[in-house]
C-alpha positions as CSV (number, residue, x, y, z in Angstrom):
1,X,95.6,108.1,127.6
2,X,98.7,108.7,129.5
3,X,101.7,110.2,128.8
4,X,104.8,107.7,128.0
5,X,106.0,107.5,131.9
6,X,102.8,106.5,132.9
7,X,101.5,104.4,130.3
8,X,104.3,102.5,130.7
9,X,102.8,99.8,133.5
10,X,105.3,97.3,135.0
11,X,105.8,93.6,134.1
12,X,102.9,92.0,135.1
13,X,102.7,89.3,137.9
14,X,100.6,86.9,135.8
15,X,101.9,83.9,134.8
16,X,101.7,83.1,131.4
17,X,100.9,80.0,129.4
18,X,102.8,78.7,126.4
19,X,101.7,80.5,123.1
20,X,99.8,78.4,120.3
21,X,100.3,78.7,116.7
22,X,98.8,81.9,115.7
23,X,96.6,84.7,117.2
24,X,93.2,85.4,114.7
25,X,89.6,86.0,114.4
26,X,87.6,83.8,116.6
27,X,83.8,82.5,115.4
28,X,81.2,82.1,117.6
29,X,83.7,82.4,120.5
30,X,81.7,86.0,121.5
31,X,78.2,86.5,122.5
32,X,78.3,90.1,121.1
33,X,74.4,90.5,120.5
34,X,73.2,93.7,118.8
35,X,74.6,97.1,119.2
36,X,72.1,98.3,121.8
37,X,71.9,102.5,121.8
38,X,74.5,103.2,119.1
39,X,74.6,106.3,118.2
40,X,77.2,106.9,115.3
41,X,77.0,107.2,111.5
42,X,74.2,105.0,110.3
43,X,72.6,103.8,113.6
44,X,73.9,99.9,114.2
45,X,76.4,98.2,111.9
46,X,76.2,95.0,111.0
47,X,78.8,92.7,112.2
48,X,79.6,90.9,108.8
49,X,80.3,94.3,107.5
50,X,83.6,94.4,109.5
51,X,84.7,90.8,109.5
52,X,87.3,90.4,107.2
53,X,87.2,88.4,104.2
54,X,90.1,85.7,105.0
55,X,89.4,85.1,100.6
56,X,91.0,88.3,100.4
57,X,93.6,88.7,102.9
58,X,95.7,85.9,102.1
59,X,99.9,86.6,103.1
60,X,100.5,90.2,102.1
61,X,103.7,92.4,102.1
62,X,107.2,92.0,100.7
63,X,108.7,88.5,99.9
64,X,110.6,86.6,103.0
65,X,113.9,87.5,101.2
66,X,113.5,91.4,101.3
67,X,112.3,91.6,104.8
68,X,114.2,88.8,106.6
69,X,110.8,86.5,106.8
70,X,109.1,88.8,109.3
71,X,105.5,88.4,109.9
72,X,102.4,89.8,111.2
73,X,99.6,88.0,112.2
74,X,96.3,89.4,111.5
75,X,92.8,89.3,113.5
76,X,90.1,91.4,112.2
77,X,87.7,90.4,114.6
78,X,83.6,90.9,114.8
79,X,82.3,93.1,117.8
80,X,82.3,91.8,121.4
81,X,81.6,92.4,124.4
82,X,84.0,94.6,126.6
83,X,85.2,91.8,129.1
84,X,85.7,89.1,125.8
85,X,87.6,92.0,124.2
86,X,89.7,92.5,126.8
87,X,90.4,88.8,127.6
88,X,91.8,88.2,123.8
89,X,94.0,90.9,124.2
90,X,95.4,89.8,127.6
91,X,96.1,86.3,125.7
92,X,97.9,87.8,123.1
93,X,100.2,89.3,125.8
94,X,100.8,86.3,127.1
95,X,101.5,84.7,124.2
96,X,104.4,87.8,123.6
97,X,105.7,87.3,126.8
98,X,105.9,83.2,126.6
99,X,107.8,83.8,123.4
100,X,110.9,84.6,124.3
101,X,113.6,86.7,123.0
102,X,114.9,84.6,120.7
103,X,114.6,85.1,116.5
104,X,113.0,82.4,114.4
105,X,115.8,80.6,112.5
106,X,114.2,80.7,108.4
107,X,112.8,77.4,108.9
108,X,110.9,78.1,111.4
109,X,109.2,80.9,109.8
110,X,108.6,78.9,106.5
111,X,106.4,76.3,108.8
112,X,105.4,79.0,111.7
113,X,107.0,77.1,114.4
114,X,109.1,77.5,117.8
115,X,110.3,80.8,117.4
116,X,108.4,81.9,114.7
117,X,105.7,82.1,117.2
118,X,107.6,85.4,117.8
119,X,105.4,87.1,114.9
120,X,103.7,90.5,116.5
121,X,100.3,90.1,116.4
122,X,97.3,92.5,115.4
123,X,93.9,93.0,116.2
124,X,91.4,95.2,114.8
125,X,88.2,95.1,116.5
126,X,84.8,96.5,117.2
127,X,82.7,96.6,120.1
128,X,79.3,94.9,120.2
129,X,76.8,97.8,122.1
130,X,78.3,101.0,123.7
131,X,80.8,100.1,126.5
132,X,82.7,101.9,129.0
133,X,86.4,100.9,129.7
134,X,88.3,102.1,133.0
135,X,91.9,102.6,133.0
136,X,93.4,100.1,135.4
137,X,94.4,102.4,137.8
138,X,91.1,104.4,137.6
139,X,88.8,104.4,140.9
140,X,85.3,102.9,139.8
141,X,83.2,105.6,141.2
142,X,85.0,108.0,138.9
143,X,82.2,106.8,136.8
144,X,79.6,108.1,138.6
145,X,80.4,111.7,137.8
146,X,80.0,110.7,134.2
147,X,76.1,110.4,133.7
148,X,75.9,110.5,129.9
149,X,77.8,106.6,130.1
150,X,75.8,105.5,133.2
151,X,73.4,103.0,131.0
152,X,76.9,101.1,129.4
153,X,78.2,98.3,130.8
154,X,82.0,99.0,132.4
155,X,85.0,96.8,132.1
156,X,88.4,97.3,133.2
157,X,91.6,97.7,131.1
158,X,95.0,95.8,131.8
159,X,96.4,99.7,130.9
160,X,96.3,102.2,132.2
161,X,94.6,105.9,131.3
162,X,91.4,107.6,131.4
163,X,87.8,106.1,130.5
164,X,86.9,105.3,126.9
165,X,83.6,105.0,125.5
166,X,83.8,102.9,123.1
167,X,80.9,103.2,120.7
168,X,81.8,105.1,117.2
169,X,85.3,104.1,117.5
170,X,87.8,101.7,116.1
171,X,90.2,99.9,117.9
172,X,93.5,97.8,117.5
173,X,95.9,96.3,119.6
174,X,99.8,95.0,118.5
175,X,101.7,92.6,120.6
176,X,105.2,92.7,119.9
177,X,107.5,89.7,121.5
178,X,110.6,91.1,123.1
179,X,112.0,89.0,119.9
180,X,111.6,92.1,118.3
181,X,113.2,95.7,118.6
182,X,110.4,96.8,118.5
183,X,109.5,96.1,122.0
184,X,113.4,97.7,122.8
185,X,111.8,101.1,121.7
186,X,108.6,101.6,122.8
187,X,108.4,105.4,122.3
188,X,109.1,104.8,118.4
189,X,106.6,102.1,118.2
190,X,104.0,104.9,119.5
191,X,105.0,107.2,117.2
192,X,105.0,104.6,114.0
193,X,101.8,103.4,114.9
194,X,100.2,106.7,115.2
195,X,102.4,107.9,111.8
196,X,100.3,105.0,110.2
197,X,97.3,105.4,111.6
198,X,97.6,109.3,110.6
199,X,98.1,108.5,106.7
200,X,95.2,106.1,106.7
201,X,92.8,108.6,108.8
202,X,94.0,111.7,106.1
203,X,92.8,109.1,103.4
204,X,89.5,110.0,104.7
205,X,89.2,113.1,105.2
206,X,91.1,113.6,108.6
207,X,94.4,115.2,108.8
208,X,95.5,114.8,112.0
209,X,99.0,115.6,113.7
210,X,100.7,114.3,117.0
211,X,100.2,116.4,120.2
212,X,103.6,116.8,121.0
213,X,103.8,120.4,119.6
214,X,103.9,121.4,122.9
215,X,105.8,122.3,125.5
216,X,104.0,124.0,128.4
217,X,100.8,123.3,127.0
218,X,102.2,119.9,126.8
219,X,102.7,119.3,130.5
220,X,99.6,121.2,131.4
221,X,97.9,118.6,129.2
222,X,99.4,115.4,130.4
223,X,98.8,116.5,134.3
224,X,94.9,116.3,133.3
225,X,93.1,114.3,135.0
226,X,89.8,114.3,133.0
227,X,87.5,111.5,133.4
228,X,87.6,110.2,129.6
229,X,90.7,109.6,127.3
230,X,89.4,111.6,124.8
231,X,89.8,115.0,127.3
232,X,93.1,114.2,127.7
233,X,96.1,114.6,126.1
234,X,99.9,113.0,126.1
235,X,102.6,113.2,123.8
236,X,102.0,110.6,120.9
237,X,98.0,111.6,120.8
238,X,96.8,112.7,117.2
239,X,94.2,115.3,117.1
240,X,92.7,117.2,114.6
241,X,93.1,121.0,116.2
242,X,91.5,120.7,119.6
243,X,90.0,117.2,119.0
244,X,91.8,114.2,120.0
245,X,91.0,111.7,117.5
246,X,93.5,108.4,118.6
247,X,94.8,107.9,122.0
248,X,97.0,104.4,122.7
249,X,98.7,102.6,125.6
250,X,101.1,100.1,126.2
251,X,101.6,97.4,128.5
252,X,104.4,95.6,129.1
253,X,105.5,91.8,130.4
254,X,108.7,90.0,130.2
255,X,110.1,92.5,127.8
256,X,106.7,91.8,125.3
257,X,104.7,94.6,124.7
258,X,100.9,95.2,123.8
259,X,99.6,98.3,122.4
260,X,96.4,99.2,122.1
261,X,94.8,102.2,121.0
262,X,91.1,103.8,120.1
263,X,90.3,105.4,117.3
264,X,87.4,108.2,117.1
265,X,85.2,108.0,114.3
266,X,82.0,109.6,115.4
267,X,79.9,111.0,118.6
268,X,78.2,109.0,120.8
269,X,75.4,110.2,122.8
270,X,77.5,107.9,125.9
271,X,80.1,111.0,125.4
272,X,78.3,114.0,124.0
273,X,81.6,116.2,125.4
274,X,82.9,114.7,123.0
275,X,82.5,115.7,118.7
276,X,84.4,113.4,117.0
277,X,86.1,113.6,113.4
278,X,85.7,116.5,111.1
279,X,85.4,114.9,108.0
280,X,86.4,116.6,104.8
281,X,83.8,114.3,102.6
282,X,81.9,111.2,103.8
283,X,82.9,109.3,107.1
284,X,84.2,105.6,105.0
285,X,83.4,102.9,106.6
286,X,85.2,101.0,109.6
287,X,85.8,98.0,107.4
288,X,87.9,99.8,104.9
289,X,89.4,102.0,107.5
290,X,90.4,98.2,109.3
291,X,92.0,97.1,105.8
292,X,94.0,100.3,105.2
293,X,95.2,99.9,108.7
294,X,96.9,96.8,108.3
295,X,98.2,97.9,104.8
296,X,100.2,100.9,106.1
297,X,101.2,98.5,109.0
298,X,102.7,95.7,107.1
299,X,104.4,99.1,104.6
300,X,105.9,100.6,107.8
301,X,107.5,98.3,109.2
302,X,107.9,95.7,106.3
303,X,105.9,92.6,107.7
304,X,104.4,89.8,105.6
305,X,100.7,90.4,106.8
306,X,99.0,87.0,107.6
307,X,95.5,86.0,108.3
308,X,95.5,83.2,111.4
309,X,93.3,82.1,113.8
310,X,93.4,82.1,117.4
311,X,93.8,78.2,118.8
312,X,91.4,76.4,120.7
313,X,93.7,76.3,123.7
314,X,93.8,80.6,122.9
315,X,90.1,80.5,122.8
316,X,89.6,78.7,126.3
317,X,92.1,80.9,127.6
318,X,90.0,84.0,126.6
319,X,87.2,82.6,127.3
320,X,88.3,81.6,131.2
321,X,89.8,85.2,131.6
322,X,86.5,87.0,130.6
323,X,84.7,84.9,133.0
324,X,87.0,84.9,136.0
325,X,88.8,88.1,135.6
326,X,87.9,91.1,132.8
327,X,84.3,90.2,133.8
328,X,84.3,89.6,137.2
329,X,83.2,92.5,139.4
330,X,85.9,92.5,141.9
331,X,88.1,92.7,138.8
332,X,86.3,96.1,137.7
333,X,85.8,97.3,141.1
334,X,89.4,96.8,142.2
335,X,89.6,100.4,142.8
């Protein structure tokens, strides 16, 4: 995706609603259906293979006194369809931004109410057949050039960036309320995301290391303007030597920010430009790579990781804006 300048969208205009308690894993809110035409390791994956076991999650992480009580909400989510997946993100913005800036008094975090609502917030998700996802300021008939995706359905991201295919892939979003400092330093939480994201992908097999080695190559790099993500490259990008293997965005509103990234894990026959990982070993599976993701997350930055669930007010919310925006056509065809 784009380089930190121009990731970096403005506020948005959108008002936003008051947040509900928590941000989780929806059930029976998607209507995912098979993974039609995938073509990664082990043909189509079943969705309870990724759905985390909320047995198992339970709160994880340091005790309230040794991190100050702060939290992270957890959403391991099954596959959906790109304009349900994109809605549930854009709630979880909102929900940042309607938080405030204000830090949960101790109370508050004990019974996760008024500004404990300030918890960041991630998702981990798949999606449920091949999909192709625009940048928002990408023109639509960019696509046309790219024939290998022509048969996947398109949706339009809130960020901004070059195309993803999103078929043998992982990918995550974190909202941050501009509660946090985290959302104060955008460009470290890039580069603490990606650190963790590194450790957990050299886990498998996959040492990877951030672009930024650069210099001219650098700028010659971040001026691309390749078609798909995954051609170009920006500063905070991991790659495994000329393979990009994660690419992230941010957006921001009210001082919240979401980030949300992809993560390579195979080829897809949607991208064939495209080879994917080098394992040293066998490829591990998504779930796994989900649960050492939110590990290394809550270790980084010393959160309490918390399985929730998204509200039904959340759920109608999502459900409205992937009817009426994310999969409208006017919404996609903007540009």
């Amino acid at each position: 995706m784009r380089d930190v300048s121009e990731r970096m969208m403005r506020d948005g205009d959108e008002s936003a609603t008051p947040q509900s308690r928590g941000n989780a894993a929806h059930k029976g809110a998607a209507t995912p259906g098979a993974r039609r035409g995938h073509s990664g390791r082990g043909g189509a994956m079943v969705r309870d293979e990724f759905v985390a076991n909320k047995t198992t999650v339970k709160a994880w992480g340091s005790a309230p006194g040794e991190t100050g009580g702060r939290r992270l909400q957890l959403l391991v989510d099954p596959p959906g369809g790109g304009a349900w997946n994109m809605a549930v993100d854009e709630v979880l913005l909102e929900d940042a931004a309607a938080a405030g800036t204000v830090e949960p008094t101790t109370a508050e975090l004990a019974e996760f109410s008024g500004a404990a609502r300030a918890s960041a917030v991630l998702r981990i998700y798949r999606w449920s057949e091949p999909t192709l996802s625009l940048g928002y300021f990408q023109p639509s008939a960019a696509r046309r050039g790219h024939v290998a995706s022509g048969g996947c359905p398109i949706v339009r991201r809130a960020s901004g960036g070059g195309a993803i295919v999103h078929d043998d892939e992982l990918t995550y979003s974190l909202a941050v309320p501009a509660a946090s400092a985290l959302a104060r330093f955008p460009e470290s939480l890039y580069g603490r995301v990606h650190g963790s994201i590194a450790r957990v992908l050299a886990r498998a097999g996959v040492q990877t290391a951030p672009f930024a080695a650069g210099g001219a190559v650098l700028k010659q790099a971040a001026a691309s303007k390749a078609f798909l993500c995954f051609q170009r490259r920006s500063t905070f990008d991991l790659v495994q030597g000329p393979r990009k293997i994660v690419g992230s965005a941010q957006r921001r509103r009210r001082g919240a920010v979401l980030q949300h990234g992809s993560i390579l894990l195979g080829p897809s026959n949607f991208a064939p430009e495209l080879a994917g990982p080098d394992y040293y070993g066998a490829p591990p599976a998504p779930a796994l790579l989900a649960e050492q993701l939110w590990r290394e997350l809550g270790e980084e930055f010393s959160w309490i990781v918390e399985p929730a669930q998204l509200s039904g007010e959340q759920l109608d919310r999502a459900r409205r804006l992937s009817v009426e925006r994310f999969g409208d056509e006017s919404w996609t065809l903007r540009r």
